[in-house]
N, C-alpha and C positions, 0 to 999 in steps of 0.2 A: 728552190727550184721547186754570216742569214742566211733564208732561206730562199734558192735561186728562183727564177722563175726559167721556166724550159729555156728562153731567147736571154732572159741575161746569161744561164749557165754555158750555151754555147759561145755568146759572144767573148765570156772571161776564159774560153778553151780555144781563140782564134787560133791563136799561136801553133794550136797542135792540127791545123788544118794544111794540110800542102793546096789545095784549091781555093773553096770559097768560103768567105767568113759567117759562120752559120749561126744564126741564134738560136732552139724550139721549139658574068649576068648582063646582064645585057641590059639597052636601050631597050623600052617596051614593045612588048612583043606581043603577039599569039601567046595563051597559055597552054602547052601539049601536055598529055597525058604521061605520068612516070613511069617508067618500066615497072613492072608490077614485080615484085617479090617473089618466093615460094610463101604461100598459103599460109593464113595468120599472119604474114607481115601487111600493114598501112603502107599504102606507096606512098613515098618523098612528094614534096611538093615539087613543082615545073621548076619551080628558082629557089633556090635556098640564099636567104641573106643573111649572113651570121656575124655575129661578135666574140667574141671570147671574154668572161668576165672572171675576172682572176682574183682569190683572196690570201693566196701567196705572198706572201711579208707585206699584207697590204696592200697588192699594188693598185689593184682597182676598188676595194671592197671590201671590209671599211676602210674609208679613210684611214684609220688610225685602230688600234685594239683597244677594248675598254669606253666605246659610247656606248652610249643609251641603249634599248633598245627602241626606241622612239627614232634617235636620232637613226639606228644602223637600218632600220626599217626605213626612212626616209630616203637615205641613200641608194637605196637597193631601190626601193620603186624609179626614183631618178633614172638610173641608169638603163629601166626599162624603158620610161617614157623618150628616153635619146634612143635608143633601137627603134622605136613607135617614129620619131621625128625625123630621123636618118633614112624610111621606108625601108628597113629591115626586118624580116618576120621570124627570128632565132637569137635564139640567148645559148647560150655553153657558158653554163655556169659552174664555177671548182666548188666542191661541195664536198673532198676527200683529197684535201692536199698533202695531207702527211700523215700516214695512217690514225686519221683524225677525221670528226663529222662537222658538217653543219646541219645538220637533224639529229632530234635525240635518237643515238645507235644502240642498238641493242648488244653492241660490237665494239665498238670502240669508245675512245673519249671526244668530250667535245673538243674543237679546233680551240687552240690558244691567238689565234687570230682574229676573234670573236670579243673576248673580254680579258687578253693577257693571261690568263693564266690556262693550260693546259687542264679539260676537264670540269672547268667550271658553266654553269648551266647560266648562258646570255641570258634567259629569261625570257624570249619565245624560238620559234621554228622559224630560220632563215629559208629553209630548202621548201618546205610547205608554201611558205609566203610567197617565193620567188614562182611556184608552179603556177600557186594562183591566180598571182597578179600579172604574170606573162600570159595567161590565156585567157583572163579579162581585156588584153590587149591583142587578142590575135596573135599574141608573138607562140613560137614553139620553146621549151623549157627542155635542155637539153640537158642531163646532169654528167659531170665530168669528175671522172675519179683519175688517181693514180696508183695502180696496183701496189706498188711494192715500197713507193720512199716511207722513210718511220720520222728521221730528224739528221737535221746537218751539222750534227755534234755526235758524237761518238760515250754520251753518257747516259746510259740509261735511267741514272738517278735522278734526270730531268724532269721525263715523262711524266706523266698522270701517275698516283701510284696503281692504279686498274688498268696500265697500258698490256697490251699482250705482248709487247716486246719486251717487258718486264717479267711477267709469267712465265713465258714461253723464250728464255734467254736463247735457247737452238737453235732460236728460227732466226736469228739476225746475225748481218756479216757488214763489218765494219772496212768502211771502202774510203777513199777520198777524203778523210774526217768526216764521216759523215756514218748512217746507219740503213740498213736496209732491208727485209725480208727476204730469205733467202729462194729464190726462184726454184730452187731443183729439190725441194720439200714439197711432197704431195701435200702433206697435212697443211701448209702455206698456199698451197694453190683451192684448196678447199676453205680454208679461214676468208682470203681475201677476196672471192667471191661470195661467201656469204656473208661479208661484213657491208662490201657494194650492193648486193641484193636486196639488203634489208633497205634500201631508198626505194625500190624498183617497186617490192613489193608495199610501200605505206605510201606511195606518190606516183597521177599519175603521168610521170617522166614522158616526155616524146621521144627521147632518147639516153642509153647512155653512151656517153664518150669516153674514151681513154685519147693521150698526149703522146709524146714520143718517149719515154721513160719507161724501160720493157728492163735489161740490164742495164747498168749505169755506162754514161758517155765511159769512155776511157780517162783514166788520170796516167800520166807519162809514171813508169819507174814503182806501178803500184800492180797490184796482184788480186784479183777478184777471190776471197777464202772461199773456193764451194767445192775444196779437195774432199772432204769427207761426204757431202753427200751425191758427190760422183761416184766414189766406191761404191755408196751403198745402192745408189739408184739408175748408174750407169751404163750396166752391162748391153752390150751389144750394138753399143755406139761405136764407130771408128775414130770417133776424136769427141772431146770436151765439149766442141765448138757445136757440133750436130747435137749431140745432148742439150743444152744450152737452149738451142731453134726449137727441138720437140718439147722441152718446157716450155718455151712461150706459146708454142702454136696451141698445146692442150688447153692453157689456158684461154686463148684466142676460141678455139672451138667449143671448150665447155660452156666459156660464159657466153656467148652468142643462144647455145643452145637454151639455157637456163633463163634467161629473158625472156626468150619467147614462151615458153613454159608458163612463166609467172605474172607476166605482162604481152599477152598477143598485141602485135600491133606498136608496142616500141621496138623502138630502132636498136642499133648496136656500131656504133663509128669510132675508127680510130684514126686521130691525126699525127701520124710521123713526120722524124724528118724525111726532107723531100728527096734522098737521092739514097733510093732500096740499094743498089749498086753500080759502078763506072763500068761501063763497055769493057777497061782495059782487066776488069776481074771475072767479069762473065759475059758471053755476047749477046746476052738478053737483055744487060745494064744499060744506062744511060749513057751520052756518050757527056760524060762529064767528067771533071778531075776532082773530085769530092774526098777530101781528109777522111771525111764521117762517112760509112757507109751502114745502113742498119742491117743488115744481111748479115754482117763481119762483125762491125763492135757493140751494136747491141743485141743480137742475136737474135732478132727481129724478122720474121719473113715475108714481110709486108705485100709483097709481090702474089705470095702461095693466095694470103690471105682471100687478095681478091679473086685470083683466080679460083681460089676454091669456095668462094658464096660462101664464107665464114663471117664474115661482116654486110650491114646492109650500106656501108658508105665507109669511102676511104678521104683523109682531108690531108695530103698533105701539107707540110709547112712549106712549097715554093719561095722561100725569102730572100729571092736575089733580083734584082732587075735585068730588062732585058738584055740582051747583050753582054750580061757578065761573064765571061771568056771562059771559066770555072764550071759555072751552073747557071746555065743561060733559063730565061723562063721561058722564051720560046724553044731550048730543047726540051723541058720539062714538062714543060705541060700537054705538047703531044704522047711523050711517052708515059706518060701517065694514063692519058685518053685513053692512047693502043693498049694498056692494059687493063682498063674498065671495060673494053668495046665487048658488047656480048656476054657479059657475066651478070646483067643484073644488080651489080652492085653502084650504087651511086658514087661520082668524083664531084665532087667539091676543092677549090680551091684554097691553099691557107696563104694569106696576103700580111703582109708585112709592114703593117699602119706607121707602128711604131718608128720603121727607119725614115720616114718622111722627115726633112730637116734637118735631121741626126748627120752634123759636121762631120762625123768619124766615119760617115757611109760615102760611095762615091757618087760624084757627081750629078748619076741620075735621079740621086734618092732627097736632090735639091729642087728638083724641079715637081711643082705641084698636080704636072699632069700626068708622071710614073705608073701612079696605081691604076688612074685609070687607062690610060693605056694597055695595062694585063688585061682589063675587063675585055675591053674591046678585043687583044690578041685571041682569048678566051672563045670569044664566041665561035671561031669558026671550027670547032670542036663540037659536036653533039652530045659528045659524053661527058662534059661538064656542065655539072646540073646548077651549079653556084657556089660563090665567093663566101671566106669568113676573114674577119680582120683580127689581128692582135693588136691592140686591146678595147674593151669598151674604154677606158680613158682618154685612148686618143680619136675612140668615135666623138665624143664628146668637145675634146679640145680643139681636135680638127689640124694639125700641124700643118704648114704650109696653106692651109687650106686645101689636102688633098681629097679627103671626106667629102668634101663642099662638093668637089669637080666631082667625084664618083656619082654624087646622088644625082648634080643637073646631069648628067652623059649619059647614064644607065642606070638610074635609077628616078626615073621622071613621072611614072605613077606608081602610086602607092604598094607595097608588097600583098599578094594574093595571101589572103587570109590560108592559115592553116589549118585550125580545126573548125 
């Protein structure tokens, strides 16, 4: 998230959905001007076209652990010049998929999805490379961390021997079989922003992103350990669950603020899953029947967020087609808008490349003109600034040929240069 990726980890969690089975722009136009920011932030572009490029057990990036650097360097240019070809101007690159780098970190070890072994030095800078060569192409370099996963094994004998989860045994809580930094640790919330930071500050990023991984999905029948540092840290919460919300939102607010601090002018977006909460749990929710909700199980306040101009873009993951009776994308993507409208904060859409084709999706997700259809539903919203797909591979591959139809439909001249 081996290691899942956000949309396989949900999709291996259907089961525990009572609704929808969750994984985690327009025809040329006028270019408008973006809503400006508060002061020191670059305003967004008019369209954002985006990809997700993912190095999570591989799946986009490298091919495989252990090329060259010639060849992992080859690969990664590739996948920029299909953004370039696709007329898409943003890359969201994973560059902190498990408490691991793809830049030499001053913080962590290097990624074992690089050259197989956790810690060992590829032998140049992916994250550098990828800055550079996305904005020798006009594309925008977005870097995408994940605050808190460490590994999906529960040994810490594994890691790097200079892992901090090694060092620092307190800080990890063993969930799911799997491992994770404990969220309600100040000294945690202070480590893994400065371990993100240190990209911010040696690249420069047009943005950073975070995914939907705040506290872990729910696993049926298992128990999150973070009893000790709710004694210690908890007082004056009326339940776990609020405690919980004001760790992640601290960190939502510190690290917004500490970017702009250290990089004016990059961004700070996070892409959740897409349903904050159902109407039937609060009446400001969506009117959907969603198993997952972030609000509740991953104590996520996705909603505050925007409202409170803590982020300069929110993406969620929308990955349902329309019509799906659960979590329809036409109720989502209004309720979405209705919560960007006025705040300044950019919506972007998270589209769902991936279930193009995919036998096990329904019916709509066979038909090659789905995605783009969202586009077009999309447009009659103002506060969606643009679309990003899950994954660059299947920008690439093009399943069904749904790619194909997005780019003739709505995407017929080339993306507005960024920088």
């Amino acid at each position: 998230m081996g290691l899942l990726s956000r949309r396989t980890f949900t999709v291996a969690t259907a089961a525990a959905l009572t609704g929808p089975v969750a994984t985690g722009d327009s025809v040329a136009r006028p270019v408008t001007v973006a809503t400006p920011g508060p002061p020191g932030r670059r305003s967004a572009p008019a369209e954002l076209r985006g990809m997700w490029l993912t190095t999570v057990l591989n799946r986009d990036w490298p091919s495989r652990a252990g090329l060259s650097p010639d060849r992992q360097r080859a690969e990664l240019v590739g996948h920029l010049d299909t953004a370039v070809r696709r007329r898409l101007n943003a890359v969201i690159f994973q560059v902190r998929p498990a408490a691991d780098s793809l830049w030499p970190s001053a913080y962590e070890p290097w990624s074992q999805y690089l050259t197989g072994v956790q810690g060992r030095d590829p032998g140049w800078d992916p994250l550098g490379t990828a800055v550079t060569e996305a904005h020798a192409r006009g594309l925008e370099l977005h870097a995408w961390f994940n605050p808190y996963r460490i590994a999906t094994h529960t040994d810490p004998g594994r890691l790097a021997a200079n892992h901090p989860a090694r060092t620092h045994p307190s800080w990890v809580v063993r969930y799911g079989g799997k491992m994770y930094y404990n969220p309600g640790l100040p000294a945690v919330r202070t480590f893994v922003q400065d371990a993100m930071l240190d990209a911010v500050r040696k690249y420069p990023v047009d943005a950073v992103h975070w995914d939907d991984y705040f506290y872990p999905y729910p696993v049926a029948g298992q128990v999150f350990d973070d009893g000790a540092a709710y004694a210690a840290h908890g007082a004056g919460f009326p339940d776990r669950a609020a405690w919980r919300r004001d760790n992640i939102d601290r960190l939502v607010r510190e690290m917004g603020t500490r970017v702009r601090q250290i990089r004016p002018g990059t961004r700070f977006g996070i892409s959740p899953f897409g349903v904050w909460r159902n109407a039937a749990s609060d009446p400001q929710g969506s009117d959907t029947r969603a198993g997952v909700q972030t609000y509740d199980d991953l104590h996520a306040d996705t909603r505050k967020w925007v409202r409170e101009h803590w982020i300069d873009y929110i993406c969620p993951q929308v990955y349902w087609n329309l019509g799906f009776a659960a979590a329809d994308y036409a109720t989502l993507v209004p309720w979405w808008a209705a919560v960007a409208k006025d705040t300044g904060v950019r919506l972007y859409v998270g589209e769902a490349l991936y279930k193009a084709g995919d036998a096990a999706q329904p019916a709509a997700w066979q038909d090659p003109a789905e995605l783009s259809r969202h586009l077009t539903f999309a447009r009659a919203y103002p506060q969606v600034g643009g679309h990003v797909f899950f994954s660059a591979k299947g920008v690439g591959s093009d399943p069904l040929g749904a790619m194909t139809r997005v780019v003739a439909d709505h995407y017929r001249q080339p993306a507005t240069p960024v920088r």
